[in-house]
C-alpha positions in Angstrom: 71.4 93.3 119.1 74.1 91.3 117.5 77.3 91.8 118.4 80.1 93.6 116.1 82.0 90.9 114.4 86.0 90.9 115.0 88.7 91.6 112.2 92.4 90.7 112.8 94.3 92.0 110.1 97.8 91.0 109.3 100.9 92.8 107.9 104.5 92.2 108.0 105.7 95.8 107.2 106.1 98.9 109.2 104.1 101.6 108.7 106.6 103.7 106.7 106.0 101.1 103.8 102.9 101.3 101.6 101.4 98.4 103.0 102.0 99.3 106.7 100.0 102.4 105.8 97.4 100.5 103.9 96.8 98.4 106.9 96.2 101.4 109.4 94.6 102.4 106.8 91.7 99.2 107.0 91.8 99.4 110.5 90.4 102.8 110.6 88.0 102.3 107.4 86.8 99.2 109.4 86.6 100.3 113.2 83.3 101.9 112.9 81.6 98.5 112.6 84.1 96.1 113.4 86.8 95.4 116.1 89.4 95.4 114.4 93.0 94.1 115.4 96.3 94.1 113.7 99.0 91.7 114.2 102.6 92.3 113.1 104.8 90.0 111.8 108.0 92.0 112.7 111.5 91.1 111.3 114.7 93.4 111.7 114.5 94.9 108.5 110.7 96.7 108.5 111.3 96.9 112.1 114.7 97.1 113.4 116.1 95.4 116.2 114.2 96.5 119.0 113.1 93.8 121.9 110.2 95.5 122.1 107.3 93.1 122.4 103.1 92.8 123.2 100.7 90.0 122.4 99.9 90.9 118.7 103.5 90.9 117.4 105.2 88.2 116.3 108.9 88.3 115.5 111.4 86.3 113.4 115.1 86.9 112.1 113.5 87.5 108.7 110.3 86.6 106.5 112.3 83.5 105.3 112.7 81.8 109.0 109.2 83.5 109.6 108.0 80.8 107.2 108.9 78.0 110.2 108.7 80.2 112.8 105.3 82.4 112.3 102.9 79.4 112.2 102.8 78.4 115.9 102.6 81.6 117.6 100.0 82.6 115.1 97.5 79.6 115.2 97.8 80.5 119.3 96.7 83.5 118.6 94.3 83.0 116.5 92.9 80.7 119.1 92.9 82.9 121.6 91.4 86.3 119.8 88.7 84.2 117.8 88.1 86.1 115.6 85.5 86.3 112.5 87.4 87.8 109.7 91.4 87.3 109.5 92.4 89.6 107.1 95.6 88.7 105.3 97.5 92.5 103.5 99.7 91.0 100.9 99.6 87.3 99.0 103.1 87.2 99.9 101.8 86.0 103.3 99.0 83.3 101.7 101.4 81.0 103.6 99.6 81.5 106.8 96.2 80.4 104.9 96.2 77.2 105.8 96.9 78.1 109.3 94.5 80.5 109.6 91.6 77.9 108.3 92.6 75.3 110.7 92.8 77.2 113.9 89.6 79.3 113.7 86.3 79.2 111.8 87.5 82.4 110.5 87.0 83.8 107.1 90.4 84.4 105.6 90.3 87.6 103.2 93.3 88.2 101.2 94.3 91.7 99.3 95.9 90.8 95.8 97.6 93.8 94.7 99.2 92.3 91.0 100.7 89.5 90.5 104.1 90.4 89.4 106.0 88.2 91.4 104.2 85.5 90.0 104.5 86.5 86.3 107.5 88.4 85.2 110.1 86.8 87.0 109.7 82.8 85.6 113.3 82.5 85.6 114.3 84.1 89.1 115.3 81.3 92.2 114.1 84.2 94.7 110.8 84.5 92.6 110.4 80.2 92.4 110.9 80.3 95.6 108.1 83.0 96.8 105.4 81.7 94.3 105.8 77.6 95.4 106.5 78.5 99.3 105.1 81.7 100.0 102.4 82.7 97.6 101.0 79.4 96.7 98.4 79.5 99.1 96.5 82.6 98.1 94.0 80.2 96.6 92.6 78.8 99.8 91.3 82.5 100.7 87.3 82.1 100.7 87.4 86.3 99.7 89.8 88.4 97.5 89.5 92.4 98.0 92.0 93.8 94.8 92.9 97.5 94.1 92.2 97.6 90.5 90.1 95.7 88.1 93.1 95.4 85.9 94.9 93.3 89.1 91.5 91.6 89.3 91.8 90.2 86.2 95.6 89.4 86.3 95.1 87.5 89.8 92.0 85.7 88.3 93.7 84.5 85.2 96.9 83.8 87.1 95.2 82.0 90.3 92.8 80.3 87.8 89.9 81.9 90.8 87.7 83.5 88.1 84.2 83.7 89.6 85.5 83.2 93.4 83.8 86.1 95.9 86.2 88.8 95.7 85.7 93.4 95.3 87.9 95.7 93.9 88.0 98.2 96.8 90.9 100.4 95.4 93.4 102.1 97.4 93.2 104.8 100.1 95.0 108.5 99.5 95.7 110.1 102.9 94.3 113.6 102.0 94.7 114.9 105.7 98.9 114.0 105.2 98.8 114.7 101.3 97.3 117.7 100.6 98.6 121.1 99.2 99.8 123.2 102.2 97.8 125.7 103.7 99.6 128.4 101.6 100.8 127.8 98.1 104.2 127.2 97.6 106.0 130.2 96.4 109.6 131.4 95.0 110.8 131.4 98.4 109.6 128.8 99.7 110.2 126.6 97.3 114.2 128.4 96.9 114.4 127.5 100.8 113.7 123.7 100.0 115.5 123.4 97.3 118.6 124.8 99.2 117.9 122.7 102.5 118.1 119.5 99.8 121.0 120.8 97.3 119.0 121.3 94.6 119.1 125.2 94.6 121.5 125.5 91.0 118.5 123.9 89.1 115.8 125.7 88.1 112.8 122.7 88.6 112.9 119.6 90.1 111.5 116.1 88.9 110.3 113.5 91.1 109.5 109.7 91.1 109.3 107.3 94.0 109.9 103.8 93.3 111.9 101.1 93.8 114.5 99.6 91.7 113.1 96.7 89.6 112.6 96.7 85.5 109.1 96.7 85.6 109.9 100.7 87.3 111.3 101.7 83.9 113.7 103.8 85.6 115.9 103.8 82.5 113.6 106.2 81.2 113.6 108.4 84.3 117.4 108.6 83.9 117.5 109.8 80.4 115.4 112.4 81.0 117.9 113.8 83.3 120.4 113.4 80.9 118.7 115.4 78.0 117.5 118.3 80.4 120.4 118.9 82.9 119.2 122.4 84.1 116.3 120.4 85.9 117.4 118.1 89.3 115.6 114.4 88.8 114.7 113.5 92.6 114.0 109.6 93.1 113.0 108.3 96.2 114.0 104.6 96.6 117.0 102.7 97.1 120.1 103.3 95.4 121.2 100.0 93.4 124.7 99.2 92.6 122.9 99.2 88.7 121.5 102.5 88.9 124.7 103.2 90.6 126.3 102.3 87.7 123.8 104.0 84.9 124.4 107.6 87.0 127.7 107.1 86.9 128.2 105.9 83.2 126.2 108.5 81.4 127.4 111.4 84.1 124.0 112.7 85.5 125.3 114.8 87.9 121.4 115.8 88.3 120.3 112.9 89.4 119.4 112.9 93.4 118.6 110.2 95.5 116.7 109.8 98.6 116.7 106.3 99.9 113.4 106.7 102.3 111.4 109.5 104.1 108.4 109.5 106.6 104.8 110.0 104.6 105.1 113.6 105.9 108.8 114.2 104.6 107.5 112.3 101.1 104.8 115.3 101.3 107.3 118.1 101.3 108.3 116.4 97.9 105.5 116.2 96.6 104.4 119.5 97.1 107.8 121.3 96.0 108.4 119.4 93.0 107.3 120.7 89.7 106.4 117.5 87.9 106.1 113.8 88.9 107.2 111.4 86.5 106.2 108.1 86.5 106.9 105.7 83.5 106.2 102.5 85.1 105.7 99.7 82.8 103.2 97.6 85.4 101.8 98.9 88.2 98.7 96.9 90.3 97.5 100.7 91.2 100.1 103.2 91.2 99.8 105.2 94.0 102.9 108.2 94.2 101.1 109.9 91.2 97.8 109.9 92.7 99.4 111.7 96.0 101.3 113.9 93.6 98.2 115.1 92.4 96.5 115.4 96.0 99.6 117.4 96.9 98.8 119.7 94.2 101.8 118.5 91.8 100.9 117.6 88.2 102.1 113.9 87.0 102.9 112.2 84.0 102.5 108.3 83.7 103.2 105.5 81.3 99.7 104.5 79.6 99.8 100.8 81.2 98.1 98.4 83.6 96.4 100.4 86.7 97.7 103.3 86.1 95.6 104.0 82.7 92.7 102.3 84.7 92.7 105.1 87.5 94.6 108.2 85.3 93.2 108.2 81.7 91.6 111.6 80.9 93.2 112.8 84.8 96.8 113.7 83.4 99.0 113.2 80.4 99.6 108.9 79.8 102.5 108.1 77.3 102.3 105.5 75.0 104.9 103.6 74.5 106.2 104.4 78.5 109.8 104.4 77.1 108.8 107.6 75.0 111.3 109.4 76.3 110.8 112.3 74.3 107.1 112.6 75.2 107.6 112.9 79.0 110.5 116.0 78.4 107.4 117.0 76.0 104.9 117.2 78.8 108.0 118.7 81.4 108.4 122.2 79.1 104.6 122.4 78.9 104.5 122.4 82.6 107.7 124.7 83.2 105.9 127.2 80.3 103.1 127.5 83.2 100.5 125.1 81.2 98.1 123.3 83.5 98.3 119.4 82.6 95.8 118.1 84.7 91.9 117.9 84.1 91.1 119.3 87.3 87.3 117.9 87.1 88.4 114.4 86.8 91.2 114.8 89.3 88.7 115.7 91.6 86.5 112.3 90.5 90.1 110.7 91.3 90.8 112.0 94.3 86.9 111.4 95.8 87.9 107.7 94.6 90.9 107.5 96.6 89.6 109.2 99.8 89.3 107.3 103.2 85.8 108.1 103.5 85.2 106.5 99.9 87.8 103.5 100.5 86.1 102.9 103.7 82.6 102.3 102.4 84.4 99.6 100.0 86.0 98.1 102.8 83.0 97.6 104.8 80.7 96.2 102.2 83.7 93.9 101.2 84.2 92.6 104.8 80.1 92.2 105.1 79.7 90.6 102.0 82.7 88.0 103.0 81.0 87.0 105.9 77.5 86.4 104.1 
C-alpha cells in the first residue's frame, strides 16, 4: 500500500483574511488523502504581537524583513518535514521558490489569484518592489492551481507560462458559516440589528466588503449613497484618509464603516442587508457576492473579469461598472420586493463554490502535480 504523500502549505495571513481562510480551507479539502501541514509565516500585523510560538511558525517584524529572515528557518524546515508537495497560497510569497526547490525534492504548487500587482500599478515603488523582489519567482513553480479562468489567462500572458501544468480549481464558499439562518430574517429582527449597529433611521441597508484600492471602484459605491440617503451604505474595510475625505466632501452622513469582523460577524451582514453592491472594476474571483448570495442576500456586480466569469445569468452585471444609475436601478427593484437573482443558477453557483466541490479540484490538482 503506498503511503499518503505529505503537503505543507504556506500562508502568511491569519485566518480572519481571505487567504488564511482559503488555506484552512486546502487543508481540509486535502486531509482525506494527504497529510497535510500548514506553516505560518507570522508578522505583527496578521498576527499581533504575541510570543507565542511551535515548530511550523515562523515569525518576522514584517513581510519585508521576512524576505531575509524567512529563508533559513524555512529551508530547515523543509528539511526536516520532507515533504512531497509544498504548497505556496499567494505569488506574493514566489520568493521562497527557490528555497523550497533547493532544500527538498518537493513539488512547489503555487495559487495565482490575478495578477494586479503585477499589472495596474507600473508606476508604484511599493508595486516595483513586490513584482522584482517578491513575486518574481512565481515562474519556478512546476504547478499553478488559479481561481478563475479569466486569472488563468492573465497570469499566463503576464508570467509568459502559457502551456505550463496548472487547474483552475476556483474558490471555496463556507456554506456551514454562510448560510441563511435557521429562521428567516424578519422586521424585528432585522430592526434589532439595525439598532445594535446604528442604522435603525434608514429604512435598508447596502453592503460591500472591500478594501480601499481603485480597482474597488468604491467611488461608485459612495455615490449611490449620496443619491439615496434614506438607505445606510455599510462597507467593510478599512477606512482611508481618501475615502475619508470623499465622505466628508460630498456629506454622506449614510455612509458606515466597519474596519473588520470575524467570518461569523461578516455573516450577520450578510444576512441583514438588503442588497450587496459590488462594482469592482477587476476582481481574480470575487468572492463577498458569492457569500452574499449563500447568506440569502441578493447582489449586484460590475460586468468585469471573474466576476462575469462566475455571476453572468446568476444576478444583475452592470456594464459600464461606474453606471451609477443602473446599480440604484437594480436597489428599488429589490426594495419594491422583486427577486433579482436566478435562483436555478445560483444554485449551479453555489454547488461550484461548495467544499465538497472545491475539494475534488484540489485533490485531482495536487495528484496531477505529482504525476
Amino acid at each position: 500500500m503506498n503511503a499518503r504523500k505529505k503537503v505543507l502549505l504556506v500562508c502568511d495571513k491569519n485566518e480572519c483574511t481571505s487567504f488564511g481562510r482559503l488555506a484552512l480551507s486546502i487543508m481540509h479539502a486535502l486531509e482525506p488523502d494527504f497529510d497535510v501541514d500548514t506553516l505560518w509565516l507570522k508578522t505583527p500585523k496578521f498576527f499581533g504581537k504575541n510570543a507565542t510560538r511551535n515548530n511550523l511558525e515562523i515569525w518576522a517584524p514584517s513581510l519585508h524583513v521576512g524576505f531575509f529572515t524567512f529563508r533559513h528557518p524555512f529551508k530547515k524546515i523543509l528539511r526536516r518535514e520532507c515533504p512531497d508537495v509544498v504548497f505556496f497560497i499567494r505569488p506574493e510569497l514566489g520568493f521562497l521558490v527557490p528555497v523550497a526547490k533547493s532544500a527538498c525534492a518537493a513539488k512547489v504548487v503555487m495559487f495565482v489569484h490575478d495578477t494586479f500587482a503585477e499589472t495596474l500599478y507600473p508606476d508604484s515603488l511599493k508595486f516595483k518592489v513586490l513584482n522584482r523582489f517578491f513575486i518574481r519567482d512565481t515562474v519556478k513553480s512546476d504547478y499553478y492551481v488559479y481561481n478563475s479562468r479569466w486569472t488563468r489567462g492573465e497570469a499566463e500572458a503576464h508570467f509568459g507560462t502559457a502551456g505550463t501544468r496548472g487547474k483552475v480549481i476556483g474558490c471555496p464558499i463556507d456554506s456551514n458559516l454562510f448560510c441563511p439562518p435557521e429562521q428567516p430574517v424578519d422586521d424585528a429582527a432585522r430592526d434589532a440589528f439595525r439598532r445594535k449597529f446604528g442604522l435603525a433611521s434608514y429604512r435598508a441597508v447596502c453592503l460591500n466588503v472591500s478594501l480601499d484600492e481603485p480597482r474597488k471602484n468604491i467611488e461608485t459605491y459612495f455615490e449611490m449613497a449620496r443619491q439615496c440617503p434614506d438607505v445606510a451604505f455599510v462597507r467593510v474595510g478599512r477606512l482611508s484618509e481618501r475615502l475619508s475625505q470623499i465622505i466628508n466632501r460630498d456629506k454622506l452622513t449614510n455612509v458606515f464603516h466597519f474596519p473588520e469582523f470575524k467570518a461569523h460577524e461578516l455573516c450577520d451582514f450578510y444576512r441583514h442587508a438588503d442588497l450587496m453592491v459590488y462594482p469592482s472594476l477587476l476582481e481574480g474571483f470575487g468572492m463577498p457576492p458569492i457569500e452574499a448570495l449563500s447568506c440569502g442576500t441578493p447582489s449586484v456586480a460590475a460586468a468585469t473579469s471573474a466576476m462575469k466569469e462566475n455571476l453572468d445569468g446568476v444576478v444583475p452585471l452592470v456594464d459600464p461598472p461606474t453606471d451609477v444609475d443602473a446599480y440604484v436601478e437594480i436597489l428599488k427593484r429589490v426594495l419594491a420586493g422583486e427577486n433579482v437573482v436566478d435562483d436555478a443558477k445560483k444554485t449551479q453557483l453555489l454547488e461550484y463554490c461548495s467544499n465538497e466541490s472545491f475539494a475534488r479540484r484540489v485533490g485531482e490538482a495536487l495528484a496531477e502535480s505529482l504525476e
